[in-house]
CHARMM internal coordinates of N, CA and C (Angstrom, degrees):
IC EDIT
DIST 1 N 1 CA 1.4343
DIST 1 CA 1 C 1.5275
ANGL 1 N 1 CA 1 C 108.89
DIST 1 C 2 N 1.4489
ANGL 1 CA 1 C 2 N 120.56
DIHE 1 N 1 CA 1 C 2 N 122.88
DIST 2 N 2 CA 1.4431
ANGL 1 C 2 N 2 CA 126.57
DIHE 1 CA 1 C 2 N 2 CA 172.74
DIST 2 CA 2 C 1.7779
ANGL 2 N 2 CA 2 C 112.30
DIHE 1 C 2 N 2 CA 2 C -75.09
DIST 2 C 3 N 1.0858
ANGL 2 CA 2 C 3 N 121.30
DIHE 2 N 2 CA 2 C 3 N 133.92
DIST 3 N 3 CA 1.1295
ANGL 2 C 3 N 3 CA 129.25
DIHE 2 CA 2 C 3 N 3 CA 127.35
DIST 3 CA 3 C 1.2838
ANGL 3 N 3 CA 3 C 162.67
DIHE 2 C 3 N 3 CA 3 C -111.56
DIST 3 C 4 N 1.4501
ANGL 3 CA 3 C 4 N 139.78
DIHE 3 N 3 CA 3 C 4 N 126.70
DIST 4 N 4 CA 1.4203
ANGL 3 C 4 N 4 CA 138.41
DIHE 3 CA 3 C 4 N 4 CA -163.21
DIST 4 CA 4 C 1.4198
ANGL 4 N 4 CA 4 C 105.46
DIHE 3 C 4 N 4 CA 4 C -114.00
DIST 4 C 5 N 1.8455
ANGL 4 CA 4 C 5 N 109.54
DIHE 4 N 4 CA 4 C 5 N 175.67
DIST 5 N 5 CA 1.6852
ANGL 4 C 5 N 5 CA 113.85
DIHE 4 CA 4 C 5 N 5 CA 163.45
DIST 5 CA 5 C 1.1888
ANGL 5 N 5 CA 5 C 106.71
DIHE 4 C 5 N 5 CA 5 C -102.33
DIST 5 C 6 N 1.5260
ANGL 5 CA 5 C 6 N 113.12
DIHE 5 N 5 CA 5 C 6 N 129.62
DIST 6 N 6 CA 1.4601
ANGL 5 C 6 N 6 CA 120.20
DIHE 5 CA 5 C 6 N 6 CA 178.77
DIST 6 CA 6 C 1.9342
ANGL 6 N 6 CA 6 C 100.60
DIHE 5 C 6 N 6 CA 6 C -74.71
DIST 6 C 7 N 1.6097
ANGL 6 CA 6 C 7 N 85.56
DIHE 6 N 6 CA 6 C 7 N 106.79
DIST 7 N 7 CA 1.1158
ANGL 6 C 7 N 7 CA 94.95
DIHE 6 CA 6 C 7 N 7 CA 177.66
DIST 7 CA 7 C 1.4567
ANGL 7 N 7 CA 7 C 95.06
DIHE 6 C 7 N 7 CA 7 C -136.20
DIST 7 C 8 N 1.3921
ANGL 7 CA 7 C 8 N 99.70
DIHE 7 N 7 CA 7 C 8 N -176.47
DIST 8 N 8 CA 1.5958
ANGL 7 C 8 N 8 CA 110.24
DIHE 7 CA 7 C 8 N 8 CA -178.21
DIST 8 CA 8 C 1.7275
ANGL 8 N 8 CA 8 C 140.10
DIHE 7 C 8 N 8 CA 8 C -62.19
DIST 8 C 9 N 1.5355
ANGL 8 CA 8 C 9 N 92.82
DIHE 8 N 8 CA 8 C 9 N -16.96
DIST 9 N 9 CA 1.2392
ANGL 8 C 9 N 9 CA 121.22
DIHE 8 CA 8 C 9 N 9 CA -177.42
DIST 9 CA 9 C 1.6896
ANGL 9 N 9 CA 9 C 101.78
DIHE 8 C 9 N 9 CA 9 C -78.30
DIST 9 C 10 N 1.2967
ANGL 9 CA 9 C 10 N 118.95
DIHE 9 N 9 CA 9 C 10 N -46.78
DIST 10 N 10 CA 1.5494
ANGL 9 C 10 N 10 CA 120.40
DIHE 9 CA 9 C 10 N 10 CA -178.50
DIST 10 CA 10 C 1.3845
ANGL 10 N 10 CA 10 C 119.60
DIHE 9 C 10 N 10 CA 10 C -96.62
DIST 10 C 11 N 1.2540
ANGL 10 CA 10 C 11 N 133.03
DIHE 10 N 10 CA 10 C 11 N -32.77
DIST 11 N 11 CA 1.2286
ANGL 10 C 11 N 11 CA 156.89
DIHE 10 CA 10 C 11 N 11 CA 171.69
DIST 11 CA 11 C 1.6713
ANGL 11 N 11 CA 11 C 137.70
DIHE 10 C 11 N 11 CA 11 C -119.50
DIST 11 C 12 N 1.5724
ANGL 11 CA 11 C 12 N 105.05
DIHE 11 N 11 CA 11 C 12 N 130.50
DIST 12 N 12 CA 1.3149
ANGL 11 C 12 N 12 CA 111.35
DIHE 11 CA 11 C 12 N 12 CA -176.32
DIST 12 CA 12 C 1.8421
ANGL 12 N 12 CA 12 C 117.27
DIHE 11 C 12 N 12 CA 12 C -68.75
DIST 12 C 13 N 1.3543
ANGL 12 CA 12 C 13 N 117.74
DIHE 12 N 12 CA 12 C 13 N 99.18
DIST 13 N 13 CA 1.2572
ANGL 12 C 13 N 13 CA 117.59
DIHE 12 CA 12 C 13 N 13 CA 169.12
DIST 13 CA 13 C 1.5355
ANGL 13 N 13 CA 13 C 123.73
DIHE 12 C 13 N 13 CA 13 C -54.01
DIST 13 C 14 N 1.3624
ANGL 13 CA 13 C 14 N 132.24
DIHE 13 N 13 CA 13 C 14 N 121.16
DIST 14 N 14 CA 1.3159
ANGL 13 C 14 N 14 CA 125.07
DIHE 13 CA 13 C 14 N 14 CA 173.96
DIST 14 CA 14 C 1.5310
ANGL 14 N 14 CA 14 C 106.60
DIHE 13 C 14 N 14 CA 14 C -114.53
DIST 14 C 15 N 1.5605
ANGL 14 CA 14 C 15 N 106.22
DIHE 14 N 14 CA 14 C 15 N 139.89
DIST 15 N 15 CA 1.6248
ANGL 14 C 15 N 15 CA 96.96
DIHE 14 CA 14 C 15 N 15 CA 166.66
DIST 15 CA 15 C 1.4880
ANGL 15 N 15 CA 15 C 107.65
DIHE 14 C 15 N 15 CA 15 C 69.65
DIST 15 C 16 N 1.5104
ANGL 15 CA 15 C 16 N 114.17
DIHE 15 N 15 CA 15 C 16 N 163.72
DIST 16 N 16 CA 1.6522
ANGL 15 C 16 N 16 CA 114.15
DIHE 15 CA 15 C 16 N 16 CA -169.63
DIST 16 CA 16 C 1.2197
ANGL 16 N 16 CA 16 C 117.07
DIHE 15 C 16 N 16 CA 16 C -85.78
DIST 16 C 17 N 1.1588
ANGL 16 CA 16 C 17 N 108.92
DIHE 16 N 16 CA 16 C 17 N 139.88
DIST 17 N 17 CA 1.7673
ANGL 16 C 17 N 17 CA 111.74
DIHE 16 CA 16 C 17 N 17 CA -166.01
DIST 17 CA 17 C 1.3556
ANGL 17 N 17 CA 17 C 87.61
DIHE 16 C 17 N 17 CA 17 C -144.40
DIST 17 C 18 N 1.3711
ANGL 17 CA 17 C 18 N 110.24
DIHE 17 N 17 CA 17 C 18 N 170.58
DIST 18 N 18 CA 1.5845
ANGL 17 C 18 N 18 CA 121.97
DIHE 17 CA 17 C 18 N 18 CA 178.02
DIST 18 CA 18 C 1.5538
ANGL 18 N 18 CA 18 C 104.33
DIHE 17 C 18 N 18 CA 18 C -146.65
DIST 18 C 19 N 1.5605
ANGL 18 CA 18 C 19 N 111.45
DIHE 18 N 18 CA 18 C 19 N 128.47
DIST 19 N 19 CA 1.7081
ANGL 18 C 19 N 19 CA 113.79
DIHE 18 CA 18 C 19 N 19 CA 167.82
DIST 19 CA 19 C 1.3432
ANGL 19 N 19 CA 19 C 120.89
DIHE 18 C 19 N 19 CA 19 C -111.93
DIST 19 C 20 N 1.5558
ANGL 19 CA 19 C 20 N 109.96
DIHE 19 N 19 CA 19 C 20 N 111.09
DIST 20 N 20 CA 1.2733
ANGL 19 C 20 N 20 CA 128.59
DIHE 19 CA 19 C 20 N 20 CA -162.53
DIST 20 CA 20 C 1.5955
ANGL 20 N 20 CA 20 C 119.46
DIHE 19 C 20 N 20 CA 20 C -119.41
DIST 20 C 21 N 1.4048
ANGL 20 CA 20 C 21 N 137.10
DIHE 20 N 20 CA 20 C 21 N 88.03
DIST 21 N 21 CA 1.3657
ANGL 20 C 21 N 21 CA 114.85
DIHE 20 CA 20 C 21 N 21 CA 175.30
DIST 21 CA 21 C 2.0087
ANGL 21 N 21 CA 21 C 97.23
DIHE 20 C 21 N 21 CA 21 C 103.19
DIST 21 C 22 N 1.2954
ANGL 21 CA 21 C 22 N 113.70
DIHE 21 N 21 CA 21 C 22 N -3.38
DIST 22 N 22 CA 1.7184
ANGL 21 C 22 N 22 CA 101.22
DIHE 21 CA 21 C 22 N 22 CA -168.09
DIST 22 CA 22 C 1.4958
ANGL 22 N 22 CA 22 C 95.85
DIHE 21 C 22 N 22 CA 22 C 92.38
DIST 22 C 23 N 0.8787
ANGL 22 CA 22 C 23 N 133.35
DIHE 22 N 22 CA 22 C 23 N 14.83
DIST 23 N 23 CA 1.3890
ANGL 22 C 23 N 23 CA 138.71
DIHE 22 CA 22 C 23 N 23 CA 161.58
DIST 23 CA 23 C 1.5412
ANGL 23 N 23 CA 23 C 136.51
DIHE 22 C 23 N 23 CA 23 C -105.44
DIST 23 C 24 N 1.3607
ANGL 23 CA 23 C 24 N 147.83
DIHE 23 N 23 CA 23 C 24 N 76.76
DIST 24 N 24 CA 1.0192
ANGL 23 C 24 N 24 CA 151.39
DIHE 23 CA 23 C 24 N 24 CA -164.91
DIST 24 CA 24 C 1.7233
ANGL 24 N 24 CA 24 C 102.94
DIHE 23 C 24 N 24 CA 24 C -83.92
DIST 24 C 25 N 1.3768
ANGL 24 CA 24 C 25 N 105.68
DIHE 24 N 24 CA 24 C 25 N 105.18
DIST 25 N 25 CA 1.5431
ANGL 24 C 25 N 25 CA 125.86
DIHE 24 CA 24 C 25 N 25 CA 179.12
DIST 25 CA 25 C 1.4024
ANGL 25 N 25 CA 25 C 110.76
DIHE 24 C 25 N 25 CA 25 C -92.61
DIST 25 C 26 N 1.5763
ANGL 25 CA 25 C 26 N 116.09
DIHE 25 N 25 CA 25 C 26 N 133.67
DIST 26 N 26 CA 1.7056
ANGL 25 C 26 N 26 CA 111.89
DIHE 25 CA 25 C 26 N 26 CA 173.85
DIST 26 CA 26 C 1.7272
ANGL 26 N 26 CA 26 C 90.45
DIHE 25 C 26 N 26 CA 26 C -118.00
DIST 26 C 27 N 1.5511
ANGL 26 CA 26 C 27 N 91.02
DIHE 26 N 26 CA 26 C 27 N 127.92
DIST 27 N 27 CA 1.3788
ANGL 26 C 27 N 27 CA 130.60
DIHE 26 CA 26 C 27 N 27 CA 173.06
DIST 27 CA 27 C 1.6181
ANGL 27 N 27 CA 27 C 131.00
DIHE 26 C 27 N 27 CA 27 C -63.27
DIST 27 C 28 N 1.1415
ANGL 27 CA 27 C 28 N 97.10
DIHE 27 N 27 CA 27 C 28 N -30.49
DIST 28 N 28 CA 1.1331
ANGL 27 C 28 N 28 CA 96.33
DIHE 27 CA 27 C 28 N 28 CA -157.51
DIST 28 CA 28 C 2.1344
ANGL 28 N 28 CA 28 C 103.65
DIHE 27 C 28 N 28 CA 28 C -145.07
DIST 28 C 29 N 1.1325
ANGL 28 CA 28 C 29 N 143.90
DIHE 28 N 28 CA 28 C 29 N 152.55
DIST 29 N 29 CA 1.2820
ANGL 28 C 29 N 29 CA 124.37
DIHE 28 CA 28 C 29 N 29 CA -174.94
DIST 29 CA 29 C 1.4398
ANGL 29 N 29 CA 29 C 115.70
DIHE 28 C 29 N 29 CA 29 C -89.34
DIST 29 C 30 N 1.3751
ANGL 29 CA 29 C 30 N 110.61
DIHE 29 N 29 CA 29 C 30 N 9.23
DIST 30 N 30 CA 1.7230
ANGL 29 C 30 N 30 CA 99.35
DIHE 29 CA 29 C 30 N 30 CA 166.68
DIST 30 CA 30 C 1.6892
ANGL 30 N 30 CA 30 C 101.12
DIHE 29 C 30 N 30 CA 30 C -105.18
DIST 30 C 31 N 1.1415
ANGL 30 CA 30 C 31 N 122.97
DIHE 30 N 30 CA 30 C 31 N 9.72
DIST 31 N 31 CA 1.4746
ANGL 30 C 31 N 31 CA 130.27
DIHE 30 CA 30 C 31 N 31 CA 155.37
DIST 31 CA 31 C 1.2746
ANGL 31 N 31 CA 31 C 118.24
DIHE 30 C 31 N 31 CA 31 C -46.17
DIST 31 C 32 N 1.5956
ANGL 31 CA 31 C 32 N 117.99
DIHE 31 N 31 CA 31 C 32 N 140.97
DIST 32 N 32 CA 1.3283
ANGL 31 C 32 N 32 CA 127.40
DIHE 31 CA 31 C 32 N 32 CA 162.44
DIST 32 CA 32 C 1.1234
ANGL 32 N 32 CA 32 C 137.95
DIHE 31 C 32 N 32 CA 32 C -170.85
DIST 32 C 33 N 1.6909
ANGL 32 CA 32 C 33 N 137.50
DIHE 32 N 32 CA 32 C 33 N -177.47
DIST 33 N 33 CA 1.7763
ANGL 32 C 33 N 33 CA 112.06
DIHE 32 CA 32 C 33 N 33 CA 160.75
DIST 33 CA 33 C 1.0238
ANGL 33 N 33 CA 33 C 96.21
DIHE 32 C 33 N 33 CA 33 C -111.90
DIST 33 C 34 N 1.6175
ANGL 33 CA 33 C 34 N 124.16
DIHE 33 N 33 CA 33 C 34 N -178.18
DIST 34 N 34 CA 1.3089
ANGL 33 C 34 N 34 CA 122.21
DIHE 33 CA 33 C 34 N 34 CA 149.27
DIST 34 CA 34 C 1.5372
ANGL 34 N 34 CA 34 C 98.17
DIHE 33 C 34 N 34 CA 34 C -137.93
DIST 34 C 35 N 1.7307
ANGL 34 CA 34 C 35 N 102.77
DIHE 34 N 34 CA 34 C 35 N 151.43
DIST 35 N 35 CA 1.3597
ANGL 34 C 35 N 35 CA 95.64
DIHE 34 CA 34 C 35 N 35 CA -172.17
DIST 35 CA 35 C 1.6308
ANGL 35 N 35 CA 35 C 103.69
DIHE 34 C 35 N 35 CA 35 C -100.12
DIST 35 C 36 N 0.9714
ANGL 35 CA 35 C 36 N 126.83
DIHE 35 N 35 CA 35 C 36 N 176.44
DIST 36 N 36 CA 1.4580
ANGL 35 C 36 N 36 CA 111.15
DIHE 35 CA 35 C 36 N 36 CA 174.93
DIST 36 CA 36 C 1.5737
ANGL 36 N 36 CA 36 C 103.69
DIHE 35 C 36 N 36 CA 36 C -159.32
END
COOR INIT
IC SEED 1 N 1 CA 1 C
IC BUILD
């Protein structure tokens, strides 16, 4: 199993999120990623 940081480079951020610690937190419920 791969893992990455959903960051901007791999994934579309929607809505406010916060990356803290290797942790990408969604804030708010129209928050999200999308992978693509």
């Amino acid at each position: 199993m791969k893992s990455f940081l959903a960051n901007e480079d791999n994934v579309k951020i929607l809505g406010r999120t916060l990356q803290e610690d290797g942790t990408r937190w969604l804030i708010l419920s129209a928050s999200g990623i999308e992978f693509s």
